[in-house]
N, C-alpha and C positions, 0 to 999 in steps of 0.2 A: 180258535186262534183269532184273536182280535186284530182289528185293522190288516187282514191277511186280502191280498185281493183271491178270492176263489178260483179263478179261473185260471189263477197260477196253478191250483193243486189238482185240474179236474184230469184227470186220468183214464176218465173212460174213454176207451177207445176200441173205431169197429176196426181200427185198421188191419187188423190179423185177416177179415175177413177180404180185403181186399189185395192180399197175396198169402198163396197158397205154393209153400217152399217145396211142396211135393209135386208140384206142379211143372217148374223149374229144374227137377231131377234130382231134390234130397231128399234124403232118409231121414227119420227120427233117430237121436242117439241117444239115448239113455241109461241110466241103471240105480238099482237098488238102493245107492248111498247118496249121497247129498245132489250128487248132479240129478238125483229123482226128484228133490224139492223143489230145483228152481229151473230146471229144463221144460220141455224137451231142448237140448240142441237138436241141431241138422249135420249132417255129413255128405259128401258125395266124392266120389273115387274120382284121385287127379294125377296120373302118370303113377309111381309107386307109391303114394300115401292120400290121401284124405284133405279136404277141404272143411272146415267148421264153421258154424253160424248160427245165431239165434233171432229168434225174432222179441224184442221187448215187449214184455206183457206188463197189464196193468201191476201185476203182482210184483214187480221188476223195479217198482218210482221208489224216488226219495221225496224227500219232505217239498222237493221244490218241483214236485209232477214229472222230472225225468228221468233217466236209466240212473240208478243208486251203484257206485262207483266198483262197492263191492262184487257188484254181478260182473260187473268189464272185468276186475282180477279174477275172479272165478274163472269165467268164458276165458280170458287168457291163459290163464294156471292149464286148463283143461286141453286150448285147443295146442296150445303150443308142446305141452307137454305129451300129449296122442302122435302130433308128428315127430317130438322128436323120440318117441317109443318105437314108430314103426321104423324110423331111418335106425334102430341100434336094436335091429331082430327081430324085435316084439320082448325084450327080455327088459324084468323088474327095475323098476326105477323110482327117485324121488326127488322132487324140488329142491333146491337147497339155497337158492336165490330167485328172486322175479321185482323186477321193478317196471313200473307200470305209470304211464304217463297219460294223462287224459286231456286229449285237444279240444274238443270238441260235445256240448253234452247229444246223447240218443236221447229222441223224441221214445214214445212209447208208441207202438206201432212199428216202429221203423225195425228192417232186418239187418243186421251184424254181421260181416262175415270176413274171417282171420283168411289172412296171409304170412303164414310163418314159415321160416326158414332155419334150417342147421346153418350156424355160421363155421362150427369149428367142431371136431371131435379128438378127444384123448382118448387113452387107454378107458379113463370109468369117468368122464365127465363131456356131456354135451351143452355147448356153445347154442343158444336158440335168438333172433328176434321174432317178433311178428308187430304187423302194421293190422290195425283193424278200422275198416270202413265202411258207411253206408253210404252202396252204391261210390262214386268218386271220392265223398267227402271221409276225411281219415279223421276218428272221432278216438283214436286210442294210440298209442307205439308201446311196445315192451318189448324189456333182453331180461335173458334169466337163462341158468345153470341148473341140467338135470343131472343126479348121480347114477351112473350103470350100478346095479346092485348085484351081488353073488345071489346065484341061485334063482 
């Protein structure tokens, strides 16, 4: 990339190695399907549901060295949608709206971590936001609508 300054793109970073989320009281969350690719999340038990958080890895940049916007939807879609699973039983569900606003970019290194909320529940559809922030600074906000599914 010509005339690029480099240092905008460098990305390597020890910072993972300078906080350890298990250290703090998370757990790795993962699994088999796409949140295998771009995880691990973290989790930790917060009154009846769960807390979520990632830590930006190099793997994680966009073209401009920081957190690529699609991971914050992701990490959204994921954390928001896990709480609002556990507040409606543990029973089947799906996305059917998330809008996602990005305040702030994540450095790489830096850790993530949702604060979502049920804002509303009907019969088959939950009301969710969540605010996501590093440490104080709020680097994300999204609302979004999961469907209760039969069965």
């Amino acid at each position: 990339m010509s005339g690029t300054n480099q240092s905008e793109f460098d990305v390597s970073s020890d910072a993972g190695s300078f906080f350890d989320p298990a250290v703090d009281g998370w757990e790795p969350y993962s699994d088999d399907g796409f949140i295998g690719l771009v995880g691990p999340l973290w989790m930790r038990p917060s009154g009846d549901t769960y807390l979520y958080a990632f830590l930006a890895e190099a793997k994680h940049h966009n073209r401009r060295g920081v957190l690529q916007g699609g991971m914050m939807m992701t990490f959204a879609d994921r954390s928001m949608g896990m709480t609002s699973w556990y507040a409606n039983g543990r029973k089947p569900q799906a996305t059917v709206q998330l809008d996602v606003h990005f305040i702030s970019p994540v450095r790489i290194g830096e850790f993530v971590e949702a604060h979502c909320e049920v804002v509303r529940r009907t019969r088959t559809l939950i009301f969710m936001n969540g605010q996501f922030v590093v440490g104080s600074r709020i680097v994300a906000t999204a609302r979004g609508i999961w469907k209760a599914l039969e069965g």
